[in-house]
C-alpha positions in Angstrom: -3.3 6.3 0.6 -5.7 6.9 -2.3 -4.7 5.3 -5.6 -4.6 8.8 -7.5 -1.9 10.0 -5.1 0.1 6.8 -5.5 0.0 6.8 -9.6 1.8 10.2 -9.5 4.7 8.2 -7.6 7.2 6.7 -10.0 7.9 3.1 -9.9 10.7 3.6 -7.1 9.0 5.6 -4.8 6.2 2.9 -5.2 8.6 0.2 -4.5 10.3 2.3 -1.2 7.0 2.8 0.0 5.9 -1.1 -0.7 8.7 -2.0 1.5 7.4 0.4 4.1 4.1 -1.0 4.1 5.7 -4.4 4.5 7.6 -3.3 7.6 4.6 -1.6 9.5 2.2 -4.8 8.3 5.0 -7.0 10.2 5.5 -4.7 13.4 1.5 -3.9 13.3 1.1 -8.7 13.4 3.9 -8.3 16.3 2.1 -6.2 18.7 -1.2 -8.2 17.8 0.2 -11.0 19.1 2.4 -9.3 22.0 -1.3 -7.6 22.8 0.0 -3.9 22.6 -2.3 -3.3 19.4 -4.7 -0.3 20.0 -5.2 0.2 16.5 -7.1 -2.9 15.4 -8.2 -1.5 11.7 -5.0 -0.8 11.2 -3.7 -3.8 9.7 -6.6 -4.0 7.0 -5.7 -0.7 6.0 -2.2 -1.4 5.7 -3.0 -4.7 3.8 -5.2 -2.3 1.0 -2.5 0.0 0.9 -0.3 -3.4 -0.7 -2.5 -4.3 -2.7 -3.3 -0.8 -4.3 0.5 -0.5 -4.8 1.0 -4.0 -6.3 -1.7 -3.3 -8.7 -0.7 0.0 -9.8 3.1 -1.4 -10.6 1.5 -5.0 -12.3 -0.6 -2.2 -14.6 2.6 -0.3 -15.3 4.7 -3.7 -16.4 1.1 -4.7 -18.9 1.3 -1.2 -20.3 -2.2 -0.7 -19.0 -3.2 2.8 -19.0 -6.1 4.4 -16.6 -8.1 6.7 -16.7 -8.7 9.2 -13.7 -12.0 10.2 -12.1 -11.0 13.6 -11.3 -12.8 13.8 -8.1 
């Protein structure tokens, strides 16, 4: 998910879906490890998608404002 589409989500949608990514990051490590993974870039993806969130809410609690690109 891009960044733009997640700052339009207010901070309790961006915690719900947080959690979410949470939950498919753990069941994405349990196949790894069972060997049932077919979707090996998934996890990265998943791991951006946390970190894109986690930002987004940390620049909310400083009062940060950004700009957007428009594109």
């Amino acid at each position: 998910m891009k960044a733009d589409e997640l700052r339009k989500l207010d901070d309790e949608q961006l915690r719900a879906k947080l959690k979410e990514c949470y939950e498919e990051l753990f069941n994405l490590r349990f196949q790894q490890v069972m060997g049932k993974l077919t979707a090996t870039g998934r996890p990265r993806v998943v791991r951006r998608d946390i970190a894109r969130i986690k930002t987004i809410l940390r620049e909310r609690e400083l009062g940060i404002e950004v700009q957007e690109t428009g594109r």
